[in-house]
LUMLUMDO-833464 format. One record per residue (C-alpha): residue in three letters; x, z negated, y. Coordinates in pm, whole numbers, padded with zeros to 5 digits, always signed. Layout:
BEGIN
ALAXZY
...
***
This chain:
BEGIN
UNK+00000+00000+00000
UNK+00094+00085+00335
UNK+00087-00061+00662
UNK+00039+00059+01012
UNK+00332-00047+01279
UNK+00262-00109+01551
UNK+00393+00112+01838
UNK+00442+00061+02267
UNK+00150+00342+02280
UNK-00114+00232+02006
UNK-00070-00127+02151
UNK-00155+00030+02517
UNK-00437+00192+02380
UNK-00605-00109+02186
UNK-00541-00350+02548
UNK-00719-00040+02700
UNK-01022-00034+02450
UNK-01051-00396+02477
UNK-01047-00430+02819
UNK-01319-00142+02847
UNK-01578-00307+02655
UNK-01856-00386+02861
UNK-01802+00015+03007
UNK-01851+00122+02625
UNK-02114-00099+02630
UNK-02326+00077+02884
UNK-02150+00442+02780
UNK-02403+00335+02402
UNK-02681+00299+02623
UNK-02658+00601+02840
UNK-02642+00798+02534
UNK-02917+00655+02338
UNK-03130+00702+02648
UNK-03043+01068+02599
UNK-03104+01041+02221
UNK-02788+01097+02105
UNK-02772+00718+01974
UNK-03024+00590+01764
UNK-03138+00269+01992
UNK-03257+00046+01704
UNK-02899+00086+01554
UNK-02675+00028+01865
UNK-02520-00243+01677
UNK-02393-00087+01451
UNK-02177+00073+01697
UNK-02033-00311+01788
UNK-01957-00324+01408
UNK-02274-00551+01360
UNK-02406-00440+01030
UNK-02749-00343+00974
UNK-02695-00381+00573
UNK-02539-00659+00358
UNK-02247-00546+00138
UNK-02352-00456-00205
UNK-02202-00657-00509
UNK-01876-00435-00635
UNK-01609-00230-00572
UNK-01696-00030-00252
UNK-01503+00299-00109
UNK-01591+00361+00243
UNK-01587+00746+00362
UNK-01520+00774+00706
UNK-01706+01108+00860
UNK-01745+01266+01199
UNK-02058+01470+01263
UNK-02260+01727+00987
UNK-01967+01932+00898
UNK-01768+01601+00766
UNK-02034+01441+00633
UNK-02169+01683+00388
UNK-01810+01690+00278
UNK-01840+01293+00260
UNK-02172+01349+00035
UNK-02007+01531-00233
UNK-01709+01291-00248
UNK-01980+01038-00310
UNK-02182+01220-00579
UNK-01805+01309-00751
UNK-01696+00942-00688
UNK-02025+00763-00827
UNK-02041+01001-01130
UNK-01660+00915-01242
UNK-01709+00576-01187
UNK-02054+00453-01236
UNK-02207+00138-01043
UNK-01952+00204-00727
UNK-02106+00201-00390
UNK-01996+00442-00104
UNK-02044+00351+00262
UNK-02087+00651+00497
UNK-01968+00627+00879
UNK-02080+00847+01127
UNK-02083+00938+01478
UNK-02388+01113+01546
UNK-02727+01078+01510
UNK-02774+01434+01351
UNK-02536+01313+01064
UNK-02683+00990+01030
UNK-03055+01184+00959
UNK-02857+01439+00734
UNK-02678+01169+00528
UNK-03039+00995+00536
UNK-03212+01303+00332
UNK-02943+01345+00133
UNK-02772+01003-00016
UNK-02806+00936-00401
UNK-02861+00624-00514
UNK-02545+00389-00441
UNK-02479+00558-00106
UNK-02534+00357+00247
UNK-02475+00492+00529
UNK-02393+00301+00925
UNK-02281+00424+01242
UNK-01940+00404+01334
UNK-01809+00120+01518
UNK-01703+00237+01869
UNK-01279+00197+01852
UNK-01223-00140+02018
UNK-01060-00380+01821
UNK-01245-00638+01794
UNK-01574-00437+01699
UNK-01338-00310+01433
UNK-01233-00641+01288
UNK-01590-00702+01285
UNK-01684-00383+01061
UNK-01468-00459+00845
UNK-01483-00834+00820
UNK-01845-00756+00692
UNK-01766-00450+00445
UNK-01418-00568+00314
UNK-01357-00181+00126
UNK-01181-00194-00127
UNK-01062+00172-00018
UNK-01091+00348+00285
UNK-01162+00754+00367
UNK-01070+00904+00702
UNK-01186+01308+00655
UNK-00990+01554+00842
UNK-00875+01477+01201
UNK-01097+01144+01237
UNK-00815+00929+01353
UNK-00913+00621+01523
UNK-00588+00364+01604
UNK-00790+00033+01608
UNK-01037+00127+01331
UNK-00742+00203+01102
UNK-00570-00088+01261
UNK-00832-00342+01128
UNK-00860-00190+00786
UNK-00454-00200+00747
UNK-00447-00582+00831
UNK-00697-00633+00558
UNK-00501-00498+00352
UNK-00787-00193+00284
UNK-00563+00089+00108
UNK-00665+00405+00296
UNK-00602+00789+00200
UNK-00685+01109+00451
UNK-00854+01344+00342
UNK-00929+01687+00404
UNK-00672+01695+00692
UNK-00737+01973+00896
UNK-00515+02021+01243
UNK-00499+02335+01427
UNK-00182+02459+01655
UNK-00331+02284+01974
UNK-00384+01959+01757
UNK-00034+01976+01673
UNK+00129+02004+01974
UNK-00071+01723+02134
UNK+00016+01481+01873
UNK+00411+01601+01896
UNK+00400+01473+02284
UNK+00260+01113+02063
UNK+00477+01186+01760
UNK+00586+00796+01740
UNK+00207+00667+01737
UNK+00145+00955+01565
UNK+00367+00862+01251
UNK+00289+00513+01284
UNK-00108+00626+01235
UNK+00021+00885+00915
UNK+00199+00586+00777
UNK-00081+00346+00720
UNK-00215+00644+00494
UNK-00076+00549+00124
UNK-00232+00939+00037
UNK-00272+01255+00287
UNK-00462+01539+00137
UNK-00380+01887+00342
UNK-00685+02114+00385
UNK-00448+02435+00413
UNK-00095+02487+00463
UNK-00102+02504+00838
UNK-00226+02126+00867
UNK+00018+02025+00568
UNK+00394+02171+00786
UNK+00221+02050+01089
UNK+00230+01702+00926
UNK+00540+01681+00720
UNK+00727+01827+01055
UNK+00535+01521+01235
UNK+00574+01250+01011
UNK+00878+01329+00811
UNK+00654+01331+00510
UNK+00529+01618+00285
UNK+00130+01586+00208
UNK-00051+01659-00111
UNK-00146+02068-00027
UNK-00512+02032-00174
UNK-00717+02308-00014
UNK-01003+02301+00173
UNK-01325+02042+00060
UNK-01594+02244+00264
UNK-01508+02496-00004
UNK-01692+02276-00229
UNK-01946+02096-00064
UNK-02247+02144-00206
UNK-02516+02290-00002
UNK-02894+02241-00173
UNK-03055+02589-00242
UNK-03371+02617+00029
UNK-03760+02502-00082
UNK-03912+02807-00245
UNK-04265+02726-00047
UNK-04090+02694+00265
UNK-03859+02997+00234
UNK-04182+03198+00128
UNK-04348+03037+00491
UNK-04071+03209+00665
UNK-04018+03539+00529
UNK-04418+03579+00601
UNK-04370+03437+00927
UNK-04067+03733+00996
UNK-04298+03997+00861
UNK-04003+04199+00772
UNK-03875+04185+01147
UNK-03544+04238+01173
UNK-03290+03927+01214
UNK-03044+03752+01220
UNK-02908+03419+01265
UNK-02630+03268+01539
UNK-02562+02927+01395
UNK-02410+02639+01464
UNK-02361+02707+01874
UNK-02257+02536+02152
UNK-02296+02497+02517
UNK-02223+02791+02691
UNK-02266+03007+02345
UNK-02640+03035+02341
UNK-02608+03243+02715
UNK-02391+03535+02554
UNK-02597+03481+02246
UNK-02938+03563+02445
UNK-02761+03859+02665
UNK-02672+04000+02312
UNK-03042+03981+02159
UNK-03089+04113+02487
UNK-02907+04420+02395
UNK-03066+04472+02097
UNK-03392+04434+02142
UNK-03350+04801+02358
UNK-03328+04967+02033
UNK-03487+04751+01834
UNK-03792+04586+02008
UNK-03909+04385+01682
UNK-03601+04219+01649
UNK-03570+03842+01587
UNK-03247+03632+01656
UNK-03344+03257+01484
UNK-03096+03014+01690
UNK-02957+02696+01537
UNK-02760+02510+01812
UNK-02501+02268+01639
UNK-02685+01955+01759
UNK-03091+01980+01772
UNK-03052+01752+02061
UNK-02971+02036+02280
UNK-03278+02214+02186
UNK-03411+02198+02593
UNK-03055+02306+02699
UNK-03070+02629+02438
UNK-03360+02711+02528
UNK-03340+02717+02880
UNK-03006+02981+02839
UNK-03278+03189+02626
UNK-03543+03190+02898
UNK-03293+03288+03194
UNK-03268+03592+03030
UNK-03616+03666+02989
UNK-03664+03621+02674
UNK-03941+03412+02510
UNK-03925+03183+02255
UNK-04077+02918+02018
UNK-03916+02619+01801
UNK-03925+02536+01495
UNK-03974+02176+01515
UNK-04285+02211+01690
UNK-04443+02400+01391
UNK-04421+02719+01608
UNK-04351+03080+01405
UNK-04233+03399+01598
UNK-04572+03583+01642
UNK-04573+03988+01763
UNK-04355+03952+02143
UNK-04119+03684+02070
UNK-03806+03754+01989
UNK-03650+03445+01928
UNK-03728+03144+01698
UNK-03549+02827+01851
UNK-03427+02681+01495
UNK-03425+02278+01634
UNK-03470+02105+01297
UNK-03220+01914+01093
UNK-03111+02067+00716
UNK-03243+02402+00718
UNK-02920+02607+00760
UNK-02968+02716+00464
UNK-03302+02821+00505
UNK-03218+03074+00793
UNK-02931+03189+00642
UNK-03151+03322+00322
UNK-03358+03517+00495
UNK-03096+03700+00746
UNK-02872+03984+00618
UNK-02632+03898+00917
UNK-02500+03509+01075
UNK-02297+03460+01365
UNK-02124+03150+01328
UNK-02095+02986+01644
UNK-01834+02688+01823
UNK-01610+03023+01803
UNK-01678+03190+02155
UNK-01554+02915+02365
UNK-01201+02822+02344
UNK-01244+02471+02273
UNK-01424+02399+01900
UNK-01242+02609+01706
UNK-01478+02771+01494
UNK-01701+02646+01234
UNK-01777+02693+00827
UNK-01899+03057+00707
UNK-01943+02930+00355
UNK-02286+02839+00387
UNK-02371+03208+00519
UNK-02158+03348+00248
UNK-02316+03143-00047
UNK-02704+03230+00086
UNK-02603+03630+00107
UNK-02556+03664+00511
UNK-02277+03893+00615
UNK-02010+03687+00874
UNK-01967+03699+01236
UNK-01710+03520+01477
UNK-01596+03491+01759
UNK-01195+03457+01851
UNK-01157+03132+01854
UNK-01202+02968+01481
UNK-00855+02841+01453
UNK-00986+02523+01244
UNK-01087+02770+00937
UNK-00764+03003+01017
UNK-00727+03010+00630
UNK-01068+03134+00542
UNK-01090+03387+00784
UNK-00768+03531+00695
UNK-00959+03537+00356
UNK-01208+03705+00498
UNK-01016+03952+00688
UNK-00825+04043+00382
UNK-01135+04177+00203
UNK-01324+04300+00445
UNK-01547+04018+00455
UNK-01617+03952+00866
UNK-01706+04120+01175
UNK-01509+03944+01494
UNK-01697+03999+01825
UNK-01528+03874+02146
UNK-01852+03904+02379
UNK-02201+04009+02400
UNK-02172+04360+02348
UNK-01940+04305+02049
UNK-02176+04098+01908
UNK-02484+04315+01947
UNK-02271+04602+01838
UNK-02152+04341+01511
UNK-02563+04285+01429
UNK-02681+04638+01470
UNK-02328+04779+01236
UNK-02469+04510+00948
UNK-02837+04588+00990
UNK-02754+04946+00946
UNK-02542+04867+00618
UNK-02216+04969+00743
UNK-02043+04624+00791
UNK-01936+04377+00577
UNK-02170+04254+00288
UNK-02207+03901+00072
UNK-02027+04053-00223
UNK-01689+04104+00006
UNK-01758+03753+00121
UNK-01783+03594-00234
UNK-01482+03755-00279
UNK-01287+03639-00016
UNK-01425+03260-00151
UNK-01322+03359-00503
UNK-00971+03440-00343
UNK-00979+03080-00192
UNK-00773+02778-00367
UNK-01001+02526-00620
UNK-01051+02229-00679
UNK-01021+02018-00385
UNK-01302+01788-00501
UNK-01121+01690-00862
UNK-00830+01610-00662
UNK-00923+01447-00406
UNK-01200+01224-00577
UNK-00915+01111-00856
UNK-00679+01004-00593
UNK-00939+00821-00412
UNK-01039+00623-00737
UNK-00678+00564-00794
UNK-00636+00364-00475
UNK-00869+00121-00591
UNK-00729-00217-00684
UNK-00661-00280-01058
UNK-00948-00537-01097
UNK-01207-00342-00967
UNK-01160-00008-01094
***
């Protein structure tokens, strides 16, 4: 087991946190107010549990937002299957991950919000959960939370690492925090090979190249009935889906239906911001550019006239990717997200768009590029252009993106999952 040391820069930053509790304390309240906290669970975020600590070994699987998380699920399905009667605590950030992880948990799996990184609200978490193995997935580094778990003693592994080239470089001008942070790791699983020379030229140390879990999280086929309700709801309209976007996205997204809709008036674009939350924010960037639309979560269905179907429920990616021969994959067209999974789109038969910037899934583009398997559109036109090529069935199709999967390395999951169960103390394994 390894321990974190303590460095000029990490002890800077957990005076700072402390001192700045009663301004993170009001920071929870502003967001809850604009529902991106869930205000009956606020606590949680204090590292106040809502739950008592089951009986038995417990691995704790520490997740970001939706992406992470579903990652996080099928750790816990793999980890409770090898070793029955172990319970799996889920953290999250978000309130979209926190409903997702909600749906989705098998029996064994809790899930609370992550404590907000001040150290004492640390201590607390994990005063009350005492893990008998910690999980931080892929960039999800938080000083005093890791802090607090290495005093315990908690033996902790990263998973899924994933850094891009602007990732790296920041933590090089932090490389002494940075290695302190690595070192309270006693296992560091690489999602590509990128991430894994990034690290071993930060740390000094060479991590286990595993490949990438989003490969392999599983992704629940779509309800017959309700697949059925859309397709008749479509008509046979043709559409596609931009999922997964951002703020500032869903403008060049609309000016692109735009574009399309000249030549193809029936057309339907179904958008599926990242967060549902934004739902008012997306559709006001559809509207300023005169187009109409209705959402999803209201019940509402595209009738004759309106060409886009505001997509504003949790859980149903799947859904709209099954029933459009074309996704664009947003978080791409603004340099600042890096891109987010095609794998979903590939799996439910959509052909892939991106933008330029989807440095964080470098490796499976490249992937993709090599057979053919994705369209890259830099702005509206591209992407209109991108829609129309696939429509017409001269752009890329699912079979070159199963292909490009197929080239992908295996077996992340197996890999990962045994060396998780093998930091588990000897008594409780």
């Amino acid at each position: 087991m390894t321990s974190l040391r303590p460095t000029p820069a990490l002890q800077a930053y957990a005076h700072a946190a402390q001192m700045l509790g009663p301004l993170a304390g009001f920071w929870l309240k502003r967001r809850a107010a604009g529902g991106k906290e869930d205000p009956d669970r606020l606590g949680e975020r204090r590292g106040i549990a809502s739950l008592p600590r089951p009986g038995g070994a417990l691995v704790w699987l520490h997740a970001a937002s939706v992406g992470e998380s579903l990652v996080a699920l099928s750790l816990a399905e793999t980890l409770t299957q090898a070793r029955p009667g172990l319970s799996i605590l889920i953290t999250s950030g978000t309130a979209t991950s926190a409903r997702l992880i909600a749906q989705r948990a098998g029996d064994g799996v809790l899930h609370q919000f992550a404590p907000v990184d001040r150290p004492a609200w640390a201590a607390r978490f994990i005063a009350h959960w005492r893990p008998d193995a910690g999980v931080f997935l892929e960039s999800e580094l938080w000083p005093n939370l890791i802090a607090a778990a290495s005093r315990a003693g908690v033996p902790l592994a990263l998973a899924n690492a994933r850094m891009n080239d602007a990732s790296i470089r920041s933590w090089g001008r932090f490389s002494g925090a940075f290695r302190a942070l690595a070192g309270a790791f006693s296992w560091i699983g690489a999602a590509d090979a990128r991430t894994a020379e990034g690290l071993q030229r930060l740390t000094g140390r060479a991590p286990a190249l595993v490949a990438n879990l989003k490969l392999e999280a599983a992704q629940p086929d779509p309800d017959p009935q309700a697949l059925a309700e859309v397709r008749a709801a479509l008509g046979g309209r043709p559409v596609f889906t931009a999922a997964s976007t951002h703020a500032g996205e869903e403008a060049i997204l609309a000016r692109a239906h735009a574009r399309i809709l000249k030549t193809r008036p029936g057309a339907v674009m179904i958008l599926a911001p990242r967060h549902p939350a934004r739902a008012d924010e997306a559709g006001e960037a559809v509207r300023a550019q005169g187009l109409a639309f209705v959402r999803r979560s209201l019940g509402e269905t595209p009738h004759a006239g309106v060409p886009v179907w505001l997509a504003d429920t949790l859980g149903e990616m799947g859904l709209w990717y099954a029933v459009s021969p074309a996704a664009v994959i947003g978080g791409s067209f603004i340099d600042a997200i890096g891109g987010h999974n095609p794998v979903e789109a590939t799996r439910a038969g959509a052909a892939v768009i991106t933008g330029p910037y989807a440095a964080s899934f470098a490796d499976v583009y490249a992937a993709y590029r090599a057979h053919d398997a994705v369209l890259t559109a830099s702005n509206s036109d591209d992407i209109a252009d991108a829609v129309l090529c696939i429509w017409d069935g001269f752009g890329p199709d699912a079979q070159a993106g199963r292909r490009a999967l197929a080239s992908l390395p295996g077996g992340a999951l197996a890999q990962t999952s045994a060396a998780i169960l093998d930091l588990l103390p000897a008594e409780v394994r």
